[in-house]
MIKOLDO-318998 format. One record per residue (C-alpha): residue number from 1; x, z, y. Coordinates in nm, 3 decimals. Layout:
BEGIN
NUM,X,Z,Y .
...
//
This chain:
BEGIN
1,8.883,9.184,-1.614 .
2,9.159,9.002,-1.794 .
3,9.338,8.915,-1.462 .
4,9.258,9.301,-1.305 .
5,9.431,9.460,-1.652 .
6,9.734,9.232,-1.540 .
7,9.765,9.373,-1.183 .
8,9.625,9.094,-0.950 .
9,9.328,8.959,-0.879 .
10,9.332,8.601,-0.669 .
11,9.270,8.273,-0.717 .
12,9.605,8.215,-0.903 .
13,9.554,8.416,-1.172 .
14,9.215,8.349,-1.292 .
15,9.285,7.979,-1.274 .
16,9.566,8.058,-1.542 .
17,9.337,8.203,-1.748 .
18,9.048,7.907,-1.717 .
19,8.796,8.069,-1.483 .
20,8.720,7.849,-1.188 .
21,8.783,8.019,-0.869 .
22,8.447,8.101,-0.626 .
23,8.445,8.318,-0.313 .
24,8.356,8.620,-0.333 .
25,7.955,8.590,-0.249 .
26,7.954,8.388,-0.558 .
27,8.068,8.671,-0.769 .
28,7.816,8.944,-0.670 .
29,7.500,8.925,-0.752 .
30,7.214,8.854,-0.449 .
31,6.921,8.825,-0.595 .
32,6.551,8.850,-0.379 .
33,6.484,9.184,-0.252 .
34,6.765,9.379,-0.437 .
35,7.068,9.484,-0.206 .
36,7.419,9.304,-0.281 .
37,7.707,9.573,-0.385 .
38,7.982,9.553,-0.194 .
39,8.211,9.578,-0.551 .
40,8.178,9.473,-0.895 .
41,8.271,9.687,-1.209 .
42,8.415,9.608,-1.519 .
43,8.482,9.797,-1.854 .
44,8.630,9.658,-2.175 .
45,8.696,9.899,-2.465 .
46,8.831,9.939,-2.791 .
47,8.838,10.169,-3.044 .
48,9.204,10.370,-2.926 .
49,9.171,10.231,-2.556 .
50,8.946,10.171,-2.271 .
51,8.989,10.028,-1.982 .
52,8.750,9.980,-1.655 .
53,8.810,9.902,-1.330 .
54,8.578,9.814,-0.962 .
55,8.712,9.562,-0.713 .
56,8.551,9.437,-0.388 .
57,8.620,9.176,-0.151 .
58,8.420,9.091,0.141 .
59,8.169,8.860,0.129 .
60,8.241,8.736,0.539 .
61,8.595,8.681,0.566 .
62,8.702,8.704,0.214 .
63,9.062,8.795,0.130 .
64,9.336,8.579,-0.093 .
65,9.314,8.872,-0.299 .
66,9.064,9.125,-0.412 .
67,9.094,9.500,-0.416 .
68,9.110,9.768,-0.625 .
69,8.844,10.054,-0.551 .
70,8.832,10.230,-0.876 .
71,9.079,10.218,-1.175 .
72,9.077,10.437,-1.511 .
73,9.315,10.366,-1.776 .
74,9.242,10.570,-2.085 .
75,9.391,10.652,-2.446 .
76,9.093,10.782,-2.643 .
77,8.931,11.047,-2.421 .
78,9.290,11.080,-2.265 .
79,9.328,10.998,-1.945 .
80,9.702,10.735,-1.907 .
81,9.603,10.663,-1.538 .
82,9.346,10.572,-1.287 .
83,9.275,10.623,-0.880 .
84,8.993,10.632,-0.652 .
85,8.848,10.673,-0.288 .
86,8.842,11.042,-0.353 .
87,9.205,11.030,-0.497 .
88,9.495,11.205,-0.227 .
89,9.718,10.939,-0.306 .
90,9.416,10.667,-0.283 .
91,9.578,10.531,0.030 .
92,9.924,10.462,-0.023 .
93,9.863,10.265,-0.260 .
94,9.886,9.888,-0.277 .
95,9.518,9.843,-0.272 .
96,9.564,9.462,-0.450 .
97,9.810,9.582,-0.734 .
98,9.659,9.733,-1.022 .
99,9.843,10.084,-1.164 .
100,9.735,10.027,-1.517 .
101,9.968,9.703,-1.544 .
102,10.313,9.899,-1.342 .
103,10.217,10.218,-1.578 .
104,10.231,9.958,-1.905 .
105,10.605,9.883,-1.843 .
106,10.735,10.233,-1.914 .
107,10.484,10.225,-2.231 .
108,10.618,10.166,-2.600 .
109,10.519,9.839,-2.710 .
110,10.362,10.002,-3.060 .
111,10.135,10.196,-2.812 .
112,9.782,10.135,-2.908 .
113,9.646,10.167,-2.555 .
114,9.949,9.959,-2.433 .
115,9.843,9.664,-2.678 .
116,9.512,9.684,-2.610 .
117,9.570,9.602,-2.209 .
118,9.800,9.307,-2.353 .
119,9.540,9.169,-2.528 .
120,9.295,9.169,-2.191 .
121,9.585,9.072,-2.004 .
122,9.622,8.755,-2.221 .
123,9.291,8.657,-2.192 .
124,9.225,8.270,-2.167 .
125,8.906,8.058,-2.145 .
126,8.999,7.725,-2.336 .
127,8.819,7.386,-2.201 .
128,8.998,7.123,-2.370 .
129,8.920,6.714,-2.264 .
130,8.934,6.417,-2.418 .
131,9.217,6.280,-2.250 .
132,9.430,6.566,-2.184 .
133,9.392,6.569,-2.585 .
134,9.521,6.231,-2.633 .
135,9.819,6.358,-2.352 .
136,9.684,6.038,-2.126 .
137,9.639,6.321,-1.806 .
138,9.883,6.612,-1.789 .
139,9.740,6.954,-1.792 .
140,9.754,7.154,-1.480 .
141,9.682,7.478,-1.631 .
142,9.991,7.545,-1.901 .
143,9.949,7.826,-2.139 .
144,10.128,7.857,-2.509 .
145,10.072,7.743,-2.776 .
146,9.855,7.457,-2.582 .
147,9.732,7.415,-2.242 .
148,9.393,7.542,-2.148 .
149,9.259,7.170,-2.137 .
150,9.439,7.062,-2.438 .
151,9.764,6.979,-2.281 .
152,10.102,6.986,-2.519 .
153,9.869,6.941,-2.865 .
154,10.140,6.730,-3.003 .
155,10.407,6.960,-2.976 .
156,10.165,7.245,-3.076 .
157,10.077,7.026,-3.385 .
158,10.451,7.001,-3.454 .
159,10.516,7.348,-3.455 .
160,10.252,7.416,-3.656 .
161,10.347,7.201,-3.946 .
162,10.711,7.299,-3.917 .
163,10.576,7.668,-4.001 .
164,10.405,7.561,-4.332 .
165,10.736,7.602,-4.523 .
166,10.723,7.989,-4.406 .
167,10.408,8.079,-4.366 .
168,10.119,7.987,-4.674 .
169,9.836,8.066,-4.451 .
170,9.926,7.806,-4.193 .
171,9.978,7.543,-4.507 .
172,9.615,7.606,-4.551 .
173,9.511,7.520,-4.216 .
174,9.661,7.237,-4.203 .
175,9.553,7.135,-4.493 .
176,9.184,7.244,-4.401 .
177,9.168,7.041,-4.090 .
178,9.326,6.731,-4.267 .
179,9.040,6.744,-4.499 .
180,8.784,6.760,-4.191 .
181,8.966,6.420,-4.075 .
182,8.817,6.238,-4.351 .
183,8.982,5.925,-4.279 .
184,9.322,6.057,-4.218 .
185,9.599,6.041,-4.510 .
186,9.798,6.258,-4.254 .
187,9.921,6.344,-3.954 .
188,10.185,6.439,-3.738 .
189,10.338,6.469,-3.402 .
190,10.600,6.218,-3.324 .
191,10.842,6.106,-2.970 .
192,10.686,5.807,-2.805 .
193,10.920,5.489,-2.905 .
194,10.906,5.106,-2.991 .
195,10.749,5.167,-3.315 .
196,10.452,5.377,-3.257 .
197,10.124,5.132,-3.196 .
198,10.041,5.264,-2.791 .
199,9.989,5.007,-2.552 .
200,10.255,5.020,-2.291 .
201,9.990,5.016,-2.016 .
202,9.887,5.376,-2.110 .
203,10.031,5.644,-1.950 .
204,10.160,5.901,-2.186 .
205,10.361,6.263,-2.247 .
206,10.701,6.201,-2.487 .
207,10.508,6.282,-2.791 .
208,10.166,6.181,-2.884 .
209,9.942,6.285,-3.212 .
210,10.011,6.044,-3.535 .
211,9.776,5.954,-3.775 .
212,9.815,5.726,-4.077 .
213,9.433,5.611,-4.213 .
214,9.387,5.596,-4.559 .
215,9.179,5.311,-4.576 .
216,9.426,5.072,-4.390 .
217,9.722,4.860,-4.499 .
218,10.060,5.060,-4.479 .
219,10.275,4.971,-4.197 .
220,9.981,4.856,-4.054 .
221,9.754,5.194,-4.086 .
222,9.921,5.383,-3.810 .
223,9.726,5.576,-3.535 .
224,9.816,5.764,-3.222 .
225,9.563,6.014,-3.095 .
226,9.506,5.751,-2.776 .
227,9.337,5.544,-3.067 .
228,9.216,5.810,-3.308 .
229,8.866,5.992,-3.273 .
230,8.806,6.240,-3.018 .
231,8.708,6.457,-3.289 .
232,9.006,6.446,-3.514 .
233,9.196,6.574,-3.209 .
234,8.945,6.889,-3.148 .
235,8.967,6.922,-3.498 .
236,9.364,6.962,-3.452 .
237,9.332,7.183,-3.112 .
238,9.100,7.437,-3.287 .
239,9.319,7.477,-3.616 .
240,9.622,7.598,-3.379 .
241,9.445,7.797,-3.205 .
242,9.327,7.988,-3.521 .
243,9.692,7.954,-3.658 .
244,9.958,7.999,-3.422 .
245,10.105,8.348,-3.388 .
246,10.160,8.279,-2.995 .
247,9.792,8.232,-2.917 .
248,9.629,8.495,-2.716 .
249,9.453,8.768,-2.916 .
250,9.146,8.763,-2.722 .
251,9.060,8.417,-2.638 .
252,8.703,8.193,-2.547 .
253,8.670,7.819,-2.579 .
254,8.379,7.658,-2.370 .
255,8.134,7.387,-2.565 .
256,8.319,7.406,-2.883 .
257,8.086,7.115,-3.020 .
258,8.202,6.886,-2.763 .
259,8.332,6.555,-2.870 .
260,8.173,6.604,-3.291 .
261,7.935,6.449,-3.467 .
262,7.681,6.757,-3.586 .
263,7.804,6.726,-3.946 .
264,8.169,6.756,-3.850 .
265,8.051,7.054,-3.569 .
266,7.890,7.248,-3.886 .
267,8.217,7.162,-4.106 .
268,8.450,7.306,-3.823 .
269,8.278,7.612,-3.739 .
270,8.277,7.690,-4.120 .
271,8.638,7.682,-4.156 .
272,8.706,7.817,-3.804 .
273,8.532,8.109,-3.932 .
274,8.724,8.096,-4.273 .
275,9.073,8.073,-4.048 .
276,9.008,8.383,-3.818 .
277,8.845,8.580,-4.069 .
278,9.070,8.487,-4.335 .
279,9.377,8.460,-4.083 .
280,9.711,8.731,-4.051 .
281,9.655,8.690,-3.711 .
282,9.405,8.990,-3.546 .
283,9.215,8.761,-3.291 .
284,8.889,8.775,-3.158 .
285,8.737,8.458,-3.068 .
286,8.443,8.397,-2.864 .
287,8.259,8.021,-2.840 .
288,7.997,7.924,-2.672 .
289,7.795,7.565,-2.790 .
290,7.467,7.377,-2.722 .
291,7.466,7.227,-3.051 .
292,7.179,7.418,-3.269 .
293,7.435,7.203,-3.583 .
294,7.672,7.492,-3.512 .
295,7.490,7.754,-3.636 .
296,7.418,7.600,-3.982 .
297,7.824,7.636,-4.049 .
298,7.830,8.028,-3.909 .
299,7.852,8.272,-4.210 .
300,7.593,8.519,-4.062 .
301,7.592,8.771,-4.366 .
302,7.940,8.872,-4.226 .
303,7.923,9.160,-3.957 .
304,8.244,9.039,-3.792 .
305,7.997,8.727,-3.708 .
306,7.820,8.742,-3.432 .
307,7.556,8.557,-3.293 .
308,7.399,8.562,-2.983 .
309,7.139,8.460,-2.707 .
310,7.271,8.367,-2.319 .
311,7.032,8.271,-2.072 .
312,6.851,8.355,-1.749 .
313,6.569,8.578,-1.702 .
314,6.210,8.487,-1.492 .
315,6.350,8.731,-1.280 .
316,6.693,8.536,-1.306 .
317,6.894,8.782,-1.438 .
318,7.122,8.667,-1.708 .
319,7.094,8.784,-2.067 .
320,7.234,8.830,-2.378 .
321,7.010,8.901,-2.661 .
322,7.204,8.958,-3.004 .
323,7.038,8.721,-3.213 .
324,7.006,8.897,-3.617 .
325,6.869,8.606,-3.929 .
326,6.817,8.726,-4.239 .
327,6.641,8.548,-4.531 .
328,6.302,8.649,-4.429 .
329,6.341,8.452,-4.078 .
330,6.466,8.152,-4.286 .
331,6.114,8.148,-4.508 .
332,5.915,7.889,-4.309 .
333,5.603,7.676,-4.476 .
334,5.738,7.771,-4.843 .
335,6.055,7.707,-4.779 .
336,6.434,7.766,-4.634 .
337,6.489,7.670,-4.297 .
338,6.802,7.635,-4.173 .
339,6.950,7.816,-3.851 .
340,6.949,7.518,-3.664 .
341,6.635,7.396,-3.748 .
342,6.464,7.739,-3.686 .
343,6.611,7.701,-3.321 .
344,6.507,7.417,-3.180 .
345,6.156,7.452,-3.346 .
346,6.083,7.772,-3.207 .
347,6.313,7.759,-2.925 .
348,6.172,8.122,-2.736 .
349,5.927,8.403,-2.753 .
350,5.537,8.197,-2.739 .
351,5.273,8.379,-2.554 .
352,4.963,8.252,-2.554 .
353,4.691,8.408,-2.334 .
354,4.303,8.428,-2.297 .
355,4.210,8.571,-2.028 .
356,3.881,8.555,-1.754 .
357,4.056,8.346,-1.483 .
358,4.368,8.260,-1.308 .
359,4.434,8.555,-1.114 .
360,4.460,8.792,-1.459 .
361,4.707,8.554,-1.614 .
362,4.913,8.563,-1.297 .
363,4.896,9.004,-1.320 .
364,4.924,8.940,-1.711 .
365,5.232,8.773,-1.667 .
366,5.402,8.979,-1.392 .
367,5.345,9.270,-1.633 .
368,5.517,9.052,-1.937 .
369,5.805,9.009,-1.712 .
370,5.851,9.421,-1.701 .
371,5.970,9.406,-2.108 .
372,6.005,9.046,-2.190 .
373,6.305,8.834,-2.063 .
374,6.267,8.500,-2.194 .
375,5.947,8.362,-2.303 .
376,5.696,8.120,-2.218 .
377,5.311,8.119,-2.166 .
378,5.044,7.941,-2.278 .
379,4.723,7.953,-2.160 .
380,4.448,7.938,-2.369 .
381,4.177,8.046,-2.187 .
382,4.099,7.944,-1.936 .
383,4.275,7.660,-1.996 .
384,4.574,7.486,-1.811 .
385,4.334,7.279,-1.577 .
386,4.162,7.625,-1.494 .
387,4.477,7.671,-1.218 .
388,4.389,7.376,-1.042 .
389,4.030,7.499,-1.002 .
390,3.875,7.377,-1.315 .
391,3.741,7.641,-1.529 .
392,3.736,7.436,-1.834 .
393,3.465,7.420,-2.097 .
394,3.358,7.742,-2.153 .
395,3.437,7.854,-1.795 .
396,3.576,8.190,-1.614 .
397,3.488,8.556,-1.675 .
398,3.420,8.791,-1.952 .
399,3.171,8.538,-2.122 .
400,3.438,8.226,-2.127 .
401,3.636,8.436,-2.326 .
402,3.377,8.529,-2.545 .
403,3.274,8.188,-2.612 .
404,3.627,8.082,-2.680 .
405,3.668,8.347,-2.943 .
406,3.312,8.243,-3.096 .
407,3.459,7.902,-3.099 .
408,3.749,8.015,-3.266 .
409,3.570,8.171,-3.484 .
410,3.316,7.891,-3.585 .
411,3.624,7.662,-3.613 .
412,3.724,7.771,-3.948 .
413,4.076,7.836,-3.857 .
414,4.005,8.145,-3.623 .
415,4.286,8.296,-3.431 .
416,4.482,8.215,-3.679 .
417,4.505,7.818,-3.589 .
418,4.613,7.956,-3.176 .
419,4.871,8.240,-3.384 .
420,5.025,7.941,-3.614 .
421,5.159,7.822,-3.255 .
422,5.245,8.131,-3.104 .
423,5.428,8.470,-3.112 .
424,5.151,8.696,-3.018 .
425,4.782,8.630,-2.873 .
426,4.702,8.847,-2.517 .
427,4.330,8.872,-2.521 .
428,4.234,9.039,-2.135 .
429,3.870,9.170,-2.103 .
430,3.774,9.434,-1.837 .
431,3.664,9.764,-1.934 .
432,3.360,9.739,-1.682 .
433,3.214,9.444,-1.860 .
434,3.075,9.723,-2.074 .
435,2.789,9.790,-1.837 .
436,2.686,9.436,-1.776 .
437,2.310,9.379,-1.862 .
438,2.371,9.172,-2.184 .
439,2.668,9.403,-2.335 .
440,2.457,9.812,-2.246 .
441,2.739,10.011,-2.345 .
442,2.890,10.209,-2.076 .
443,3.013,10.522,-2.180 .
444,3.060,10.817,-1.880 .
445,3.399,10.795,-1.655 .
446,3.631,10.943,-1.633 .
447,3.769,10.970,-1.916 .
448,3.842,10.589,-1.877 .
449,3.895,10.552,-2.249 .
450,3.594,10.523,-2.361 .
451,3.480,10.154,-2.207 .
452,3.793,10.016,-2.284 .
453,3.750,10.148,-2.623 .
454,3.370,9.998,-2.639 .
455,3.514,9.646,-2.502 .
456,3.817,9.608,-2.817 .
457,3.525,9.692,-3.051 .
458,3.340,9.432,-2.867 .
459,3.621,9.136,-2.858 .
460,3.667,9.198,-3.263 .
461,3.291,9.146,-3.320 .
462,3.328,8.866,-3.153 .
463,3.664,8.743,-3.328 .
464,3.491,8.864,-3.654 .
465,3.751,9.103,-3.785 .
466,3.760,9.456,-3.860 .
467,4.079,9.527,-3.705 .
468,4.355,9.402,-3.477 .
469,4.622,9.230,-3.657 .
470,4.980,9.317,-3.484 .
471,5.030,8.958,-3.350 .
472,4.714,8.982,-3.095 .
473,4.731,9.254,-2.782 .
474,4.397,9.355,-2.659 .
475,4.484,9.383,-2.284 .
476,4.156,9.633,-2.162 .
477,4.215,9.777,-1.852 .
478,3.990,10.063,-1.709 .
479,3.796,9.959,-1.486 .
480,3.957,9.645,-1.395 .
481,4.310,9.461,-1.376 .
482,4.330,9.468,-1.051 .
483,4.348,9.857,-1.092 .
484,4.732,9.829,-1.244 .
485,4.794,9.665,-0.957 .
486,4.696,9.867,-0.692 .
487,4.868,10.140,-0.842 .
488,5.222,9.955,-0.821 .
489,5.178,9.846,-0.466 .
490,5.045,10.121,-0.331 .
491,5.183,10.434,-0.476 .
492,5.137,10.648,-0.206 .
493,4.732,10.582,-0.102 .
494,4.542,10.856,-0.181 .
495,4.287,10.626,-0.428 .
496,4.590,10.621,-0.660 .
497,4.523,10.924,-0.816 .
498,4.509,10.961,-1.186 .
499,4.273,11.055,-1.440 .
500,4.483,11.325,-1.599 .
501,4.494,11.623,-1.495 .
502,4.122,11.566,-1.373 .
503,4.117,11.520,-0.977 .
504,3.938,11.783,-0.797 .
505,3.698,11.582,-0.657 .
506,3.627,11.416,-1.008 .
507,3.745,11.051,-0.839 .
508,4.073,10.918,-1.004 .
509,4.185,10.560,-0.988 .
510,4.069,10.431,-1.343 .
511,3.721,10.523,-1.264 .
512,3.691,10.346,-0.907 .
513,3.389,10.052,-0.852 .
514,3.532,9.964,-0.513 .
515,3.942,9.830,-0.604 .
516,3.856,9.511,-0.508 .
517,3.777,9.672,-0.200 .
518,4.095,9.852,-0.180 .
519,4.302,9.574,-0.222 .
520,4.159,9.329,0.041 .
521,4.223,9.675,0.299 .
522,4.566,9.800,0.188 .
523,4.708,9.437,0.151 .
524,4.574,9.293,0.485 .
525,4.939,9.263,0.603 .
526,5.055,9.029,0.287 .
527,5.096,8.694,0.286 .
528,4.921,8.594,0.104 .
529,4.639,8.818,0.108 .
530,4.551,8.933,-0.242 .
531,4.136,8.977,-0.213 .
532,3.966,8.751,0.077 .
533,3.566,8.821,0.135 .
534,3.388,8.501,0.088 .
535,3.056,8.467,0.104 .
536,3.006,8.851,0.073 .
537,3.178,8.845,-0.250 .
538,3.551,8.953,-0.294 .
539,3.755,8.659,-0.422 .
540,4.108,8.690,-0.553 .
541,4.383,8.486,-0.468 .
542,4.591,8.362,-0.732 .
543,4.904,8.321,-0.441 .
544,4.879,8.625,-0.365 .
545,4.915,8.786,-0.668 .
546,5.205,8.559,-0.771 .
547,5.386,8.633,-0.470 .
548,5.366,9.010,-0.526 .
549,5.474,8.957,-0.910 .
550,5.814,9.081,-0.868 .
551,5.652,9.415,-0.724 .
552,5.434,9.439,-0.992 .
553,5.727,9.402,-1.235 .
554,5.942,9.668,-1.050 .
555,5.635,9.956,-1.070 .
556,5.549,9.894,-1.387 .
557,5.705,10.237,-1.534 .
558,5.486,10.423,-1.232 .
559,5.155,10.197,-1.348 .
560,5.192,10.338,-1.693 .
561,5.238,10.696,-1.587 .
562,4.921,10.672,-1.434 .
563,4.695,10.420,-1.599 .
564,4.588,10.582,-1.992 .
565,4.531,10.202,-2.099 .
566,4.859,9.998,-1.950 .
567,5.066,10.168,-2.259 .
568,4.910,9.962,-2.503 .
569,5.062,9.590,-2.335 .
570,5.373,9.748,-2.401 .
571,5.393,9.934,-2.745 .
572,5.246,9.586,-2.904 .
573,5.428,9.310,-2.776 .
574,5.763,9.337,-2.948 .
575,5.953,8.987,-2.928 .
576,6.184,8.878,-3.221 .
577,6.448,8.669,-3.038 .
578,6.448,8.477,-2.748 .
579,6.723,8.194,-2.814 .
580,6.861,7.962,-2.541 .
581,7.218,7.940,-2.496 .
582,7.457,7.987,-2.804 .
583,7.741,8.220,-2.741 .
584,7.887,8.293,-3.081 .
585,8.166,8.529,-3.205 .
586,8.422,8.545,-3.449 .
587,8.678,8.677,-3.548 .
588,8.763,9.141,-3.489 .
589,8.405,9.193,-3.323 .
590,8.529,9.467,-3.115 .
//
């Protein structure tokens, strides 16, 4: 985006701004089953300005640089300039030069729109390393006020302290980070000579970082960043980032955390948030960290802080799940947790799931997938060894669930013990379990409701409660699960009908004995075969069903529309956050 707002797209200029260069196939997405577009789009906007823009470049015999397809520049609702395929002009034009950057130069400066394509045009990811830091390895990608690896920090540190005289703000900074650098009395940039304590055998720029310790002797307590902590000089490249009035107003630095001890992490992201915050400069700042220490220093209460969640998907997707604490989440065991601790304990959304056997947790799951993005499963009944053939204690089917919630409930604990370890409990129990010989209470179908309605009552008797709390889902298909799923792979059969409106013929899918059935003879081209006859029974195959799971995920809108009791998985499991990845922001959240 940054380096399409500038007018070129290539290898050059996204190494400038710190993102390491792929081809092209690695930039599009080509995930199982879904087509690969032959362009990606971005859009960035602001409040006076937006800007969005779709370049392509092919995936088999890439070019140096990639092309613009689509381009809108806009002022508000005003359109300032764009172009497209269907444009008259679309091709004489220099299909690798963007307009929006040429149409900038006759812009006033003051323009808001023009500042705002600046500020994507001066984008820059920040990776700094230890020994570009200390200036022992020279940076190869140069930017002002310091290098995108942490090149030029001396000279940066120089400036900075120079400016104190003129500028109170950046007296405070400096200040600030001085106190972080516990063990510093000071520190300075100084020209590499005969009296500054650096081996001659390191390689070095003209001017290195000095400190002077306060613990140490004078004339003997001297420091150069080659010697100092690694931390002290993060400490340094962070505060003139935050301070100097030539760093970029939209910028990202990768692993923030890297190289600090987790009290010193906290400390810094504290006052990093004081500095932008606080700051005369308007700069957004976006940081991403695997240290959970970083959130305990992130003042949350502040809307211009921003926290949030980046990870993959089962699916694989990547996502980013804003992540909102207030006191409430904090309360944990009678008493205050903080952030940190609440994130590593509870590190993503728990399912845990009773269900009769191995093939319903694999359907189960495939239907979590649909709404849920990052969670994990646990499988209560039957338990783990259940997948590997062994039903466990209380064994497969309608009545190993019901002994595991008698169990439960004979434990003293109840549910409660399996809900002190999880998110939300999935309890699955067929509807047509209602007209087995010990249970008698089959109700007329269609309308499907009523068994399934029979078979909740039924699973609360035997959890012994009146009603279902909002952290357990009673999953109760009509007739069976294997019903939901013949509706998402086959659409289009005629046995697929609903329930409402009535059918004519008074058959509809929810009502159907012989699914099973259906399955084995609509899926006898899948590999692996869903339902196999065995020993005149029909026997599902857990393979099967996991290798049609992304299927099953992808219908699940058209198994709702038609199944009356596949709404209820959905409207009850709500998750809360699903943490993995820190990516926090501070600074103008625009």
């Amino acid at each position: 985006m940054s380096s399409a707002a500038s007018g070129r797209v290539d290898d050059e200029a996204l190494l400038r701004r710190g993102v390491r260069p792929g081809v092209p196939a690695l930039n599009k997405s080509s995930f199982a089953g879904v087509e690969r577009r032959k362009s990606i789009r971005l859009e960035a906007a602001s409040a006076a300005s937006s800007y969005a823009v779709e370049l392509q470049n092919p995936v088999k015999d890439p070019n140096p640089a990639w092309t613009y397809k689509n381009e809108l520049w806009k002022r508000g609702q005003e359109r300032i300039i764009g172009r497209s395929p269907a444009s008259w002009e679309y091709k004489r034009l220099d299909p690798q030069r963007g307009l929006a950057a040429l149409e900038a130069v006759k812009m006033e400066q003051d323009d808001p729109a023009s500042e705002f394509l600046e500020e994507l045009s001066s984008f820059r990811i920040y990776s700094p390393d230890t020994d570009t830091l200390r200036g022992l390895r020279p940076d190869s990608k140069a930017a002002d006020p310091v290098g995108l690896a942490g090149g030029r920090l001396p000279e940066s540190v120089d400036f900075l302290l120079r400016s104190r005289g003129r500028d109170k703000w950046t007296s405070e900074v400096c200040s600030d980070a001085l106190e972080l650098i516990d063990w510093a009395r000071s520190f300075r940039s100084r020209r590499v000579g005969k009296d500054i304590p650096l081996s001659p055998s390191v390689a070095s720029s003209q001017h290195v970082i000095y400190f002077k310790d306060r613990f140490m002797k004078d004339r003997r307590n001297g420091l150069t960043g080659y010697d100092a902590s690694e931390g002290a000089l993060y400490v340094l490249f962070a505060a003139v980032l935050a301070a100097s009035s030539s760093a970029p107003a939209i910028l990202a630095i990768d692993n923030i955390a890297h190289g600090l001890n987790p009290r010193l992490a906290r400390a810094l992201m504290s006052l990093l948030c004081k500095w932008l915050l606080e700051g005369s400069h308007k700069r957004q700042v976006l940081l991403t960290t695997h240290s959970p220490l970083v959130l305990d220093g992130l003042p949350l209460e502040n809307d211009d802080v921003r926290l949030f969640a980046v990870g993959r998907s089962r699916r694989g997707h990547t996502t980013v799940s804003p992540v909102r604490i207030n006191v409430g989440d904090l309360k944990k065991e009678g008493e205050i947790w903080t952030v940190s601790r609440l994130w590593v304990v509870y590190p993503m959304f728990r399912v845990a799931i009773a269900c009769e056997g191995p093939a319903d947790r694999a359907i189960i799951e495939a239907i979590l997938d649909s709404y849920l993005e990052d969670y994990e499963t646990s499988p209560i009944q039957p338990p783990v060894c259940a997948m590997g053939g062994d039903a466990g204690p209380f064994g497969c089917g309608w009545k190993g669930v019901r002994t595991w919630c008698r169990q439960e409930l004979a434990a003293g604990g109840g549910i409660g013990t399996v809900l002190a370890n999880s998110d939300i409990l999935v309890i699955q129990v067929e509807a047509d379990v209602a007209a087995e010989q010990e249970i008698r209470r089959s109700k007329p179908c269609p309308p499907p409701g009523g068994n399934a309605d029979e078979i909740r009552t039924l699973i609360l008797e035997w959890m012994g409660i009146d009603e279902v709390p909002g952290s357990i889902v009673l999953c109760v298909p009509s007739k069976c699960l294997e019903t939901w799923v013949l509706v998402g792979l086959f659409p289009s059969d005629p046995s697929t009908k609903p329930c409402e409106p009535p059918p004519a013929d008074g058959i509809c899918v929810e009502c159907r004995d012989d699914v099973k059935e259906l399955l084995r003879s609509l899926g006898k081209k899948l590999r692996p075969k869903l339902v196999v006859r065995q020993n005149g029974r029909m026997k599902n195959q857990v393979r099967g069903y996991k290798e049609q799971r992304k299927k099953i995920v992808d219908s699940w809108r058209r198994i709702v529309s038609v199944c009356s009791q596949a709404p209820d998985l959905t409207m009850t499991c709500k998750p809360c956050f699903q943490p993995d990845l820190t990516v926090v922001t501070a600074g103008d959240a625009r």
